[in-house]
N, C-alpha and C positions, 0 to 999 in steps of 0.2 A: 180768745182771739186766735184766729187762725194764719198762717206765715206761711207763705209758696209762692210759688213763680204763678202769674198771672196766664191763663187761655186767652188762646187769639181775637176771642170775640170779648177780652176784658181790656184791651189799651185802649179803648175811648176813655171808661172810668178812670184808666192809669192818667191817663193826658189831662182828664178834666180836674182830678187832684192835683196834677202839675200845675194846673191853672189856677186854681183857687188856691195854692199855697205860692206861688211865684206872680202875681195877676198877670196874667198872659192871655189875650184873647184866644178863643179854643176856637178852632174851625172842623166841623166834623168833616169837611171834604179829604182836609189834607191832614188830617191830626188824629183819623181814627186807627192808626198803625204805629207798632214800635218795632223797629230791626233788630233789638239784642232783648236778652231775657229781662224780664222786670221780676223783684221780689219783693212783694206784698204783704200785707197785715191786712186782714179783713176780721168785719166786725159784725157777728150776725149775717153774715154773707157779703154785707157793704163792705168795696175796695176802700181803706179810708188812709191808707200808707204806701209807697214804694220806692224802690230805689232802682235804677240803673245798673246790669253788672256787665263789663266785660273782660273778658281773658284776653290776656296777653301772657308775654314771658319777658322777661325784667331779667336785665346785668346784673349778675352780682358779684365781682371782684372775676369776670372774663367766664362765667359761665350762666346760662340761659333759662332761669326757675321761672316755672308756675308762679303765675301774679292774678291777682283781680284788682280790678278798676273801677271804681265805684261811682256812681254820677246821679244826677236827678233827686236827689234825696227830698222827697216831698212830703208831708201831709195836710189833711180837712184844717183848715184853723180852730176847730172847733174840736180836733182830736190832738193837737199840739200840748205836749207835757203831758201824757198820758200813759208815756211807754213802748208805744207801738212803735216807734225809731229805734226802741231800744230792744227790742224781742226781732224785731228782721234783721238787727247787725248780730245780735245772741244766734239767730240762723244761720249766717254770715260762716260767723268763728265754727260753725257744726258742719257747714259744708267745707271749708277750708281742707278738712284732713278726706273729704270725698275726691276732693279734686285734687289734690294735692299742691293748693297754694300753698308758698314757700310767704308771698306777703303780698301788702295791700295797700292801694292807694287812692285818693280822692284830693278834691279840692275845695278847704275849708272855707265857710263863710265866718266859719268863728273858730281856733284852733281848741279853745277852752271848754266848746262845747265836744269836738269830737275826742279830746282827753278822756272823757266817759267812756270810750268805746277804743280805749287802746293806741288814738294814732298820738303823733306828734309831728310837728316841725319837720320838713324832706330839706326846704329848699327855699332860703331868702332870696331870689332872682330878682333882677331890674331890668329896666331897659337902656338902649345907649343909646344918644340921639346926636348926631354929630351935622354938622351943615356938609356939603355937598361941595365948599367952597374948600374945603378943611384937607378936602380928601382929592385934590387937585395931582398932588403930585403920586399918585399911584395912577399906574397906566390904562387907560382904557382897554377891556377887552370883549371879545367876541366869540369867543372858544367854549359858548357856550349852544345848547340845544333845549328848547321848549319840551315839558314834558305834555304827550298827550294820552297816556293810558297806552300806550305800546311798546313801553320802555319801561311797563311796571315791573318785569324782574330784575331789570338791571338796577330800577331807584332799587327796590327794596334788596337787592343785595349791599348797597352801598349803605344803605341806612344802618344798616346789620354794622357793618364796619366800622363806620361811627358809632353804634349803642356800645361797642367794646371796649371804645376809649373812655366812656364816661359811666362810673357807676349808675345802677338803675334804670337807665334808659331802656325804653322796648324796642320789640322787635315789629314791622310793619306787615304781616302776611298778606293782606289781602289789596285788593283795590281799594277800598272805601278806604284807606289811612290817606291816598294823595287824592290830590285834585285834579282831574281828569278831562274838566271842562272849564278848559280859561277863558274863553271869551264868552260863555254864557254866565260865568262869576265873578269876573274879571276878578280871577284870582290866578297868579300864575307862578310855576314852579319852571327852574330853570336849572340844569345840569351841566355841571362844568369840565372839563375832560382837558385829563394831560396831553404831553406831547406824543405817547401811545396810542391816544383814544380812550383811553381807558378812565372811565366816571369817577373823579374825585373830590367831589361836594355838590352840594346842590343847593340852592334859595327857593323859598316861598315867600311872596311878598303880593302885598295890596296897594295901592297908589291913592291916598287923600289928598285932591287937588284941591290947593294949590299948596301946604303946607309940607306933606311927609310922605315919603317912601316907606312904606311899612313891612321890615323881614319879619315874618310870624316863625318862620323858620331858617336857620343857617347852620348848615353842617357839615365839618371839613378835613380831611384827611392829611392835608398838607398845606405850606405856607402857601407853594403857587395857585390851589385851591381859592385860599381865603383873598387872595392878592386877584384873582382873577375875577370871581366872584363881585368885589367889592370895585372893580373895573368896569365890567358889567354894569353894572345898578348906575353906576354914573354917567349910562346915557340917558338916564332921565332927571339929568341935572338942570334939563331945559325945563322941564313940567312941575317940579316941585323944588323944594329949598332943602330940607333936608334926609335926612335915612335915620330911619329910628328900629334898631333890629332890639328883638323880643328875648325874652327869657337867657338873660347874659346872667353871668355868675363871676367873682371878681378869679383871675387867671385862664377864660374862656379867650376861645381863638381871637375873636372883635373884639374883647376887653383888652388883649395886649395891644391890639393892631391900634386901637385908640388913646389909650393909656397916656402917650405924650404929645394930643393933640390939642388946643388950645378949641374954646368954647364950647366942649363937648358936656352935656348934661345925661343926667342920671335920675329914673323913675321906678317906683316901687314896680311892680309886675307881679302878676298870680304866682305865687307859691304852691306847694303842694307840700300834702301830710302824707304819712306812711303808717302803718303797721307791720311786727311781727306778727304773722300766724303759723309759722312754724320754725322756733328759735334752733332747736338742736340743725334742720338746713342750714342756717344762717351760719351757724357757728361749723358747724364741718366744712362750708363751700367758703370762708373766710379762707382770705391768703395772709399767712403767717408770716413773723420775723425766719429767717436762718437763726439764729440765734436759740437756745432752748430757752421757754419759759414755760408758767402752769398758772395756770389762777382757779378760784370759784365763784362763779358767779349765780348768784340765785334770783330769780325773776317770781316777780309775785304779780300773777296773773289770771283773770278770772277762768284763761283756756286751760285746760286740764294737760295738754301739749306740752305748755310754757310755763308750767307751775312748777317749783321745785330749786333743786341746787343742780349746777350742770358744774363738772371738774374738766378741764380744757388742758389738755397738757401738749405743748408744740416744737418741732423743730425742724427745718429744711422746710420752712412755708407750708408744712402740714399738721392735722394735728389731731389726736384720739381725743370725744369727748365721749363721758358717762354722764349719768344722770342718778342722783339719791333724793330722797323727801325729807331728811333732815342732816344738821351738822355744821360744822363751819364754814363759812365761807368770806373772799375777798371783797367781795361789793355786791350789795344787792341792789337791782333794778324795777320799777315798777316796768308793766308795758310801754305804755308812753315815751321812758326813759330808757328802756331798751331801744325802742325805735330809734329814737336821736343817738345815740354814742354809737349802734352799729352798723346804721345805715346811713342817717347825713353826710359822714363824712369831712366832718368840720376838726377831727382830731383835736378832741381833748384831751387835759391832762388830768392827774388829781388833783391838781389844785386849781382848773376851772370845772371842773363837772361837780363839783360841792355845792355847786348855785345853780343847780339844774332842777328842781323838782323832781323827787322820787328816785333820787342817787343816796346811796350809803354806802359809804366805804368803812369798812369792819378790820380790814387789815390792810398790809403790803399789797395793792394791786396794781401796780406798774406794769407788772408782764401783761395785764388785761390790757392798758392803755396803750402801748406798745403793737398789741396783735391789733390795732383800730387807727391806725395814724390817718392825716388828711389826706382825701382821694378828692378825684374828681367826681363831681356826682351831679347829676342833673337828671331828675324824672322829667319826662314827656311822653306826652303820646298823643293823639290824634281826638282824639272821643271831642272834645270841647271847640275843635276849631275846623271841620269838617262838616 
């Protein structure tokens, strides 16, 4: 079986596995094109697998690494449980140290199945969904500006500023991440600005009449932001009943803003999984305690990268790591389990990471759990709602 990026004159095949593995009607008018790289398993020359890649650069603890973005993951039903999923992500982890991804992320239909392949659990996210009546006493405002693609370096600088606040979040560079065309999508993105002028949040929202206001996106720099923002939205308290904003996470700017408002409900939302594909980054761009501390941490991983004992010794929020192939160590981690303790963000301790699948604690590892405390963390990115 052969593994590569797909030729131009091969995304019909690509899209027509998309279809027969997702059932989706295929239209060769509009569906014989794909805008980002596709990575394929062919079999005997037949396209019979692929996956979606794109690059971004993903926060991690206030600086900017190399990420890949995984999406589409399709095959033949009739090539399903054969491997060829599992030999283009075996590609995946080969390209990783070409490009110098640091990590990786997708969006699981089954977390247990991409466990095979190194990810885990990123992000439990919900939605909030609050009545329109609720949110009376915050004041209407106006102080806002439609984006229409000519203000794209100002959104995507501001986006940047918000990815800072929240671990993992990317970075938006191009045009294709906003929506550009609101009145032919009615989708519309709107910019909120201080007393300066100066852009400090912005919403993405859709309108299902007659039910719900829908923020797909909300991100905010400051309280008057979120306050102004959420002022905004409520001149369309004529046309729908409530506001239901997307991908909230419990201490998020609208989770506080809501937090003590009566009738407010709360829905599962798409989550996202992560991998490590290059641990020793993770662990040198980690911001450490002041405090000195040292752990061992050994990852048992099928990347030849992330396989081994790493010695982490830190203080004044920095920290030297080595790397050996055998010896003692503080905890060992599978991949998977790597992924959750250093990149979710849910700050565990030892004595809840013991019910984590593929945690072993071997010794004292305190100071490891210490250098990992709870951050804010939210992955997003555009690829899926775009």
């Amino acid at each position: 079986m052969e593994i590569r990026y797909i030729k131009e004159d091969e995304a019909a095949d690509y899209q027509k596995v998309s279809a027969a593995s997702f059932i989706w009607k295929f239209d060769a008018k509009v569906d014989s094109t794909v805008d980002m790289p596709v990575l394929a398993a062919f079999d005997n020359g037949r396209l019979v697998a692929g996956v979606e890649i794109f690059d971004f650069r993903s926060n991690y603890c206030g600086k900017f690494l190399e990420a890949v973005v995984i999406s589409g993951v399709c095959s033949l039903p009739e090539y399903r449980r054969t491997g060829c999923i599992r030999k283009i992500f075996d590609k995946i982890g080969e390209l990783a140290e070409e490009n110098k991804w640091s990590v990786g992320f997708l969006h699981p239909f089954s977390i247990k199945c991409y466990e095979k392949f190194g990810f885990s659990n990123l992000n439990r996210m919900f939605k909030i969904s609050v009545p329109f009546e609720q949110l009376k006493d915050i004041p209407r405002c106006t102080d806002v500006e439609l984006y229409t693609g000519e203000q794209f370096d100002e959104l995507s600088e501001l986006h940047a500023k918000c990815a800072l606040k929240e671990n993992l979040m990317t970075l938006r560079e191009e045009k294709k991440h906003f929506c550009d065309k609101p009145f032919e999508e009615a989708d519309y993105t709107y910019i909120h600005r201080d007393k300066n002028g100066m852009a400090d949040g912005y919403v993405r929202f859709k309108v299902n009449r007659p039910e719900e206001l829908v923020a797909q996106e909300l991100y905010v720099l400051t309280p008057e932001a979120l306050y102004g923002l959420v002022g905004f939205l409520r001149g369309y308290d004529g046309i729908v009943r409530t506001l239901t904003v997307l991908k909230q996470y419990p201490g998020s700017p609208f989770a506080c803003l809501t937090d003590r408002l009566d009738n407010v409900s709360y829905g599962n939302d798409e989550g996202a999984a992560g991998r490590i594909y290059n641990l020793r980054s993770i662990l040198e761009n980690n911001i450490y305690p002041e405090k000195y501390g040292r752990f061992a941490l050994k990852c048992c991983d099928v990347l030849e990268q992330n396989n081994g004992i790493f010695d982490v010794e830190y203080e004044n929020s920095k920290a030297t790591v080595t790397r050996r192939n055998d010896g003692d160590y503080d905890i060992s981690l599978t991949a998977p389990a790597a992924a959750r303790l250093l990149l979710a963000g849910e700050g565990h301790t030892a004595q809840s990471a013991v019910y984590i699948s593929g945690v072993e604690i071997n010794g004292n590892a305190d100071d490891f759990f210490r250098a990992f405390p709870a951050r804010q963390t939210r992955f997003t990115d555009s690829s899926w709602s775009v």
